[in-house]
Structures are given as C-alpha cells and as structure tokens.
C-alpha positions as CSV (number, residue, x, y, z in Angstrom):
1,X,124.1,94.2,92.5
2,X,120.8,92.9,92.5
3,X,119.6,94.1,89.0
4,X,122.8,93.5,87.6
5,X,122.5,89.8,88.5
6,X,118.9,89.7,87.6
7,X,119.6,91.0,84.1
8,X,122.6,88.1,83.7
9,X,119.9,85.9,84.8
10,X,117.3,86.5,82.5
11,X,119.5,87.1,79.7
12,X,120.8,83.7,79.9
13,X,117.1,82.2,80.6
14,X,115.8,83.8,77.1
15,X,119.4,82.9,74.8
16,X,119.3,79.5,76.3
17,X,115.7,78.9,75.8
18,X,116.8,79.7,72.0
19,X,119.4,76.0,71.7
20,X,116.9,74.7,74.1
21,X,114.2,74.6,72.3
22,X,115.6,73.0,68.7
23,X,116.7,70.0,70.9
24,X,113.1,70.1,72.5
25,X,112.0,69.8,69.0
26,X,114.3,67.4,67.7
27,X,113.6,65.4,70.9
28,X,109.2,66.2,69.9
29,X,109.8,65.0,66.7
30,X,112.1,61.5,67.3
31,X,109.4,60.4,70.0
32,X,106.4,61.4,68.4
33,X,105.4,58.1,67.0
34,X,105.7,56.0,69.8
35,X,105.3,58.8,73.0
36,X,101.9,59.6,72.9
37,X,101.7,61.7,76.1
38,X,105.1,63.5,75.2
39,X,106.6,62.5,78.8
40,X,109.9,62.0,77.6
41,X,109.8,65.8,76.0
42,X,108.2,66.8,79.3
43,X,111.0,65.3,81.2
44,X,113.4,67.2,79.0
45,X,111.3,70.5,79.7
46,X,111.9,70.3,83.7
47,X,115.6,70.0,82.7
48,X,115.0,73.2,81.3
49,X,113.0,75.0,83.5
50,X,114.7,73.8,86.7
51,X,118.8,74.1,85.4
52,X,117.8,77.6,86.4
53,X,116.9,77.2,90.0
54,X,120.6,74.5,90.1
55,X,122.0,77.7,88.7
56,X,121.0,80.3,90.7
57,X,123.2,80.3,94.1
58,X,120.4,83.0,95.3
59,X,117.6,80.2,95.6
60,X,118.1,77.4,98.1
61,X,115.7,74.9,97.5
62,X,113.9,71.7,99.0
63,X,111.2,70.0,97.7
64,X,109.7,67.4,100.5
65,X,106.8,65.5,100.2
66,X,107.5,63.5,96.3
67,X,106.6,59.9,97.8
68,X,102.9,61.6,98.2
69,X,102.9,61.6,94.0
70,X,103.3,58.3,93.8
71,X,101.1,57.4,96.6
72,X,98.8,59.1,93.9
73,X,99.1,56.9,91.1
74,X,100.7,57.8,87.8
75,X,97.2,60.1,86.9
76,X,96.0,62.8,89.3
77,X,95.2,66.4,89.7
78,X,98.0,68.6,91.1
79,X,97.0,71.9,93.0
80,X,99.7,74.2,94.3
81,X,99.6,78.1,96.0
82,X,101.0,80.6,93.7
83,X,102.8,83.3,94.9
84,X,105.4,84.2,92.3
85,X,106.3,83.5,88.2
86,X,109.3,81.3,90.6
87,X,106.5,79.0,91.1
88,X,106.5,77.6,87.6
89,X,110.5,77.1,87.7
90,X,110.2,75.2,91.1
91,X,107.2,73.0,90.0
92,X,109.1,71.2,87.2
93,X,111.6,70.1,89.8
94,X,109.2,67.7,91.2
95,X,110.4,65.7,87.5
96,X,107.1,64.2,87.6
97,X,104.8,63.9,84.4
98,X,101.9,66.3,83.9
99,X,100.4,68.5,81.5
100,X,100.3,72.4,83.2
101,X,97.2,74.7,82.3
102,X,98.5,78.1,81.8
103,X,97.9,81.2,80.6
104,X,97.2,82.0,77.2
105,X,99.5,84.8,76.7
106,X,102.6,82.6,77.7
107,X,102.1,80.6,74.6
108,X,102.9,83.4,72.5
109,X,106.2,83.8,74.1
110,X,109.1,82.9,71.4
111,X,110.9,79.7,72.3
112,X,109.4,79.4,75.8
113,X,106.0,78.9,74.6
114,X,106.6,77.2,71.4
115,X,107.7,74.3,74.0
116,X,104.8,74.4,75.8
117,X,102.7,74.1,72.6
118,X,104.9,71.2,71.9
119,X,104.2,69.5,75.3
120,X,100.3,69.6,74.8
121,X,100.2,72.2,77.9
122,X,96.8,73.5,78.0
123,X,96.1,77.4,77.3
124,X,93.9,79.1,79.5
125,X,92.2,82.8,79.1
126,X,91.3,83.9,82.6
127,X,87.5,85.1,82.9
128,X,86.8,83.9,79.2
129,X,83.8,81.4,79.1
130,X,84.2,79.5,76.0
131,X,88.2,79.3,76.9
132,X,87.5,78.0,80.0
133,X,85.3,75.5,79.0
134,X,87.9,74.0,76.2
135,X,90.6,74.2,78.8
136,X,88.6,71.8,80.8
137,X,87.8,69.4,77.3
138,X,91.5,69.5,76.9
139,X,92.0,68.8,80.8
140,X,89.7,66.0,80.6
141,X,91.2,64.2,77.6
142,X,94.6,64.3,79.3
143,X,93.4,62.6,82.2
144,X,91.4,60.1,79.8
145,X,94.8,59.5,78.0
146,X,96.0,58.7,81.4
147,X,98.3,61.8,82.6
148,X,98.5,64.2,85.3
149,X,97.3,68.0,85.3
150,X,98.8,71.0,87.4
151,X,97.0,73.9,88.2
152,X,96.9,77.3,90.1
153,X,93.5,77.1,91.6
154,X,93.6,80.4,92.9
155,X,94.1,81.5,89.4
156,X,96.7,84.1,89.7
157,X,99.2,84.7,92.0
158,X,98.8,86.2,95.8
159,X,99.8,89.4,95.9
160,X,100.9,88.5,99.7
161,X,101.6,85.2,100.1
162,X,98.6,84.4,101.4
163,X,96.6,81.5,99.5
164,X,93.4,82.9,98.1
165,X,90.3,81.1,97.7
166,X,90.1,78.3,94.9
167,X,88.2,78.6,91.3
168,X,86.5,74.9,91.3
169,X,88.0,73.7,87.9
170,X,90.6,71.4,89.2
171,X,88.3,69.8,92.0
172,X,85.3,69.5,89.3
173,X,87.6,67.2,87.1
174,X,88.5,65.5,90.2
175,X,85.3,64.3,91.3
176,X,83.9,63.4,87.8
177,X,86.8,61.8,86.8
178,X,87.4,59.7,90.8
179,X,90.6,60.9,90.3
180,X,92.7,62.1,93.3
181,X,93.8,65.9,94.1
182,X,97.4,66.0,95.0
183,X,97.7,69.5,96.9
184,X,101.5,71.1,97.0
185,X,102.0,73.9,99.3
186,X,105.1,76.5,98.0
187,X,106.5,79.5,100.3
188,X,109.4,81.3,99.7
189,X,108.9,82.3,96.1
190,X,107.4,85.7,96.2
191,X,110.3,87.0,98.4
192,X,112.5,85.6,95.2
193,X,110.7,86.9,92.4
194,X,107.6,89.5,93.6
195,X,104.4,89.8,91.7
196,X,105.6,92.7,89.9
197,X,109.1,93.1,88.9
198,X,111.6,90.8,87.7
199,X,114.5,91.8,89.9
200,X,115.7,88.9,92.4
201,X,115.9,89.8,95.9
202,X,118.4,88.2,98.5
203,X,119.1,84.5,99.1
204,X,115.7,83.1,99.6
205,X,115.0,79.9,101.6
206,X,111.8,78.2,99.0
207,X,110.0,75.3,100.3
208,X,107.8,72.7,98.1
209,X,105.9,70.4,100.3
210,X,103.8,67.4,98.4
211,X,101.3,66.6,100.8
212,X,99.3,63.2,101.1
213,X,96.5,63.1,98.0
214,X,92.4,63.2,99.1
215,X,89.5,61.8,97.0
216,X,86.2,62.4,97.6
217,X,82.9,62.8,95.4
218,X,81.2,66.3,96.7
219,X,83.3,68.7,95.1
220,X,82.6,72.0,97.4
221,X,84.1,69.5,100.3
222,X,87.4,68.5,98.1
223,X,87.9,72.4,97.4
224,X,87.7,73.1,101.1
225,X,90.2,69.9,102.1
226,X,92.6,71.1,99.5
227,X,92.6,74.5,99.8
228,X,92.5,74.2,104.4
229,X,95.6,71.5,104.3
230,X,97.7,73.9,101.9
231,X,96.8,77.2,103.8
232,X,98.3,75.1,106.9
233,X,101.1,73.9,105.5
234,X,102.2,77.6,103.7
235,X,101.8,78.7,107.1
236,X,103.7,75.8,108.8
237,X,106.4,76.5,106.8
238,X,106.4,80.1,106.8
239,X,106.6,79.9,111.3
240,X,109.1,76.6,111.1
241,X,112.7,77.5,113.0
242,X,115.1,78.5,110.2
C-alpha cells in the first residue's frame, strides 16, 4: 500500500512540476522588471513545493515559531537540521522570502530545477573549493540586495536524526554581514521520507519550530549557540507527549 501511494505521489509531484513550471516562468518573466529579488516568484515556488505536504493525508504538519522571522527583520540567515529530502517540501511552508543554497545536482533536475535557476537559488558542490567559495559571493550579494538565505549547515542530511556538527558558512556570513542567524529545528521528516528510499512510511507527526534569532560577532560562539539551541529543541520535540 505504501509504494503504491508513494509512486501516485511522486508521479503527480514530477507531471505537475511540468504546468507548474511554465506559469513559474510566465510569472519570472511579467515581474522581472520591477521584482528584483524574485519574491513574488519565490512566493509562487512555496505554493508549489508545499501543495504537496496539503496533499498528502500521510503528513500532519505544524510549523510553530513564524513570529521569530519577523522578530528577525526582513534579511537574515536561516539554519535548519536536515534529516530527510521532506525537509525542503516543509521549509517553503514557512512562505517567507529567502534564497536556498542547494546542491548542484538538483539544478539539473527538468522542471524542478529550472525553477530554482529561475529564483536565483544558489548552487552548491559539496567539498568543492572554488564552488564553495562562489556559493558564498552569491550568498553575500543576496544579503547585500537585502534578502534572506536558508541553509543546511550540517551539509547533508543525518542519517539518524540526530543533528550533526555545523560547516561554518552560514555563521561566517552572519558575523561579517551583523546579520542575525535564525535557527529552525525539524523532526519528524526522516520517519516520512528516509535518507535512502523514496517510499513514504506511515502517518508521520513533522514539527518545524522557528526559534528566537541570535547575533553575535565571534563566529565559533554563534555556531555553537545555533547548533546547542536546535539540538535541544529536535530533542524537545522528539520526548514531547504525543
């Protein structure tokens, strides 16, 4: 029953993403002259991405914590665990502006990452030197140009759940910039969708907390706030009454 649903699932995620994507390029192309920062488009995009999770009557979803962006200011850096490919779907329901970094590979994806091309996302090739460095030009502009960036800091996703330990990228732009780091803790996702596989499991109970944004100017110290209050809250979550 489970795969059969999974393959109605993604079967309708990749012909959808097919109509999708002209109106997110008829939408590009109307705002491009006076949208600079394509939020409209990107506002279209978490319509796309999170009409799957509305869809989906295995995934019950809350997202807690959304006054905490604003508290923020319009331009910030947002850091959330990642424990599942679910992660990315979940994220856009927050319908707040930012520009993702993500993996180079998805771009290459028909449709799917056409419209991430189209959003200015920024493309990252894990490990790669020179890509990492013009991921963080590309980073830095945004924020410059006065919107937000979401990252994985950990990089990849936990092959248990647990959250891993931080790269520095996100909490390097942070400090140079005095912009601050917004961290979102997410559990529930990787008993959705594991690492590897793209079956979906049982109902799943996924919770998104926003938690209160921290500044600070020694980066080691904001990596180590960050990473502590969303290892907590993952936890919190994970041990809170059903």
């Amino acid at each position: 029953m489970h795969v059969l649903f999974s393959i109605l699932f993604w079967t309708y995620l990749a012909t959808s993403s097919i109509v999708l994507f002209f109106v997110a390029l008829a939408l590009w192309l109307v705002t491009l002259p006076f949208d600079r920062n394509r939020t409209i488009l990107h506002y279209f995009t978490c319509f796309w991405a999170y009409h799957y999770v509305w869809l989906n009557p295995m995934w019950s979803v809350r997202i807690e914590g959304r006054e905490n962006l604003r508290a923020a200011g319009r331009t910030a850096v947002l850091v959330a665990n990642h424990q599942s490919l679910g992660d990315i779907l979940i994220l856009f329901g927050l319908f707040w502006p930012f520009k993702w970094v993500s993996k180079r590979s998805v771009y290459a994806v028909p449709f799917i990452g056409w419209n991430m091309r189209l959003n200015g996302y920024v493309p990252l090739l894990r490990g790669d030197k020179q890509s990492i460095g013009e991921m963080m030009d590309a980073c830095r502009a945004w924020l410059r140009r006065g919107a937000s960036i979401m990252m994985f800091p950990e990089g990849t996703r936990s092959p248990d759940g647990e959250v891993k330990p931080f790269k520095t990228g996100a909490f390097t732009m942070a400090t140079e910039s005095g912009l601050p780091i917004v961290p979102i803790a997410i559990e529930g996702t990787r008993d959705a969708l594991p690492k590897h596989g793209f079956v979906l499991r049982t109902r799943s109970k996924i919770r998104v907390r926003v938690l209160p944004p921290i500044r600070g100017t020694d980066m080691p110290t904001l990596l180590e706030q960050a990473h502590a209050r969303i290892a907590e809250e993952v936890s919190a979550i994970r041990t809170a009454p059903a």
